[in-house]
C-alpha angles and dihedrals in degrees: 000000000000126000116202102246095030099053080133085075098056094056089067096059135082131286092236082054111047122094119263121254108251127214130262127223118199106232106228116247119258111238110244104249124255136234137199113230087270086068097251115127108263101252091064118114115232115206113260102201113027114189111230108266111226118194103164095123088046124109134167098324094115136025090014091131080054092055083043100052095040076053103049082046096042083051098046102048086038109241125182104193123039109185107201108210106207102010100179106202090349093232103124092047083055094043100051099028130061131233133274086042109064127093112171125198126224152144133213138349089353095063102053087050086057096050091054103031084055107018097174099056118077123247134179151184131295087200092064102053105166103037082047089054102044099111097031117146098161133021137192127182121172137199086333101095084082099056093062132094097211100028076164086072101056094051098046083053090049093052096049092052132092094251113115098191127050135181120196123188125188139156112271104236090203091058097044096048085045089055085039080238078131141353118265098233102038174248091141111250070229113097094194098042116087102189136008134196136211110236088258093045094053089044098058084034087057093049107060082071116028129012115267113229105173144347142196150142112267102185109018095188080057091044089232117174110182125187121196108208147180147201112290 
């Protein structure tokens, strides 16, 4: 009998002793997986038809860690301007950043709530991305990439603007479909989500468009993933 490391023994020993040869069965290769252009494998269901999302009586009850740690970046390169793509009730933007550097983005009815709940920041329309985005240095957008039906678009915005930094939340699909909060492989628990990314699914997404410099979760009980980014 042969014993893996002393295979030399069995040589010695008789033919009538010595262990069969066994046959080997080839293991057949795994198929690389495939992904739409979002990044999701392309067996995941999107949702069809995603509810408007309204956050204008919410306040810091989720992402705030998100809003702490943009501040703590946007202090410490010295930035004098943060654009918050999709601010909600633009609370947290007001709570962590100063005026006069602050310009939140929003469409209706969220961004005429805004303009009268906090009359000397600036805010500005969703509608018109790229206008909106024209003297952008830093931009946060979070837990709003996955209510979008083109998310490709607003990166590719994002990247064509003049903003060097940029911080991305979204909820961590792993971490959701672990907890049964939504299935793996879609339609988002979510009504008003209409996509959602394992933490390795939004990183290579990402980076299609910026360049990827760290991620993490920031709230594991929320499910938060968060990527800081910059230009390519």
């Amino acid at each position: 009998m042969t014993i893996r490391g002393f295979d030399w023994i069995a040589q010695g020993l008789p033919s009538r002793l010595r262990a069969p040869a066994r046959a080997t069965r080839e293991r057949p290769l795994m198929s690389e997986p495939t992904y739409t252009e979002y990044g999701t494998l392309a067996e995941y269901t999107a949702q069809s038809e995603p509810t408007h999302f309204d956050d204008r009586t919410f306040r810091d009850e989720w992402q705030n860690e998100v809003y702490a740690e943009a501040y703590a970046h946007f202090r410490d390169r010295g930035y004098r301007r943060i654009t918050d793509f999709g601010c909600g009730s633009g609370f947290k933007l007001v709570k962590y950043f100063p005026a006069p550097t602050t310009i939140g983005i929003e469409i209706e009815p969220s961004l005429s709530h805004v303009r009268a709940q906090y009359p000397d920041r600036e805010w500005r329309s969703g509608e018109e991305l790229v206008h909106s985005l024209r003297d952008a240095e830093m931009i946060i957008t979070s837990d709003v990439i996955e209510h979008l039906p083109d998310p490709g678009a607003l990166l590719q915005a994002f990247a064509d603007s003049p903003a060097e930094f940029f911080v991305i939340s979204t909820p961590a699909l792993e971490l959701l479909a672990e907890r049964k909060m939504s299935p793996r492989l879609g339609p988002p628990a979510n009504p008003s989500h209409i996509r959602e990314w394992t933490t390795d699914e939004f990183h290579k997404f990402v980076s299609q468009y910026l360049r990827v410099t760290a991620q993490k979760i920031t709230n594991i009980p929320q499910c938060t993933q968060m990527i800081f980014a910059r230009k390519k």
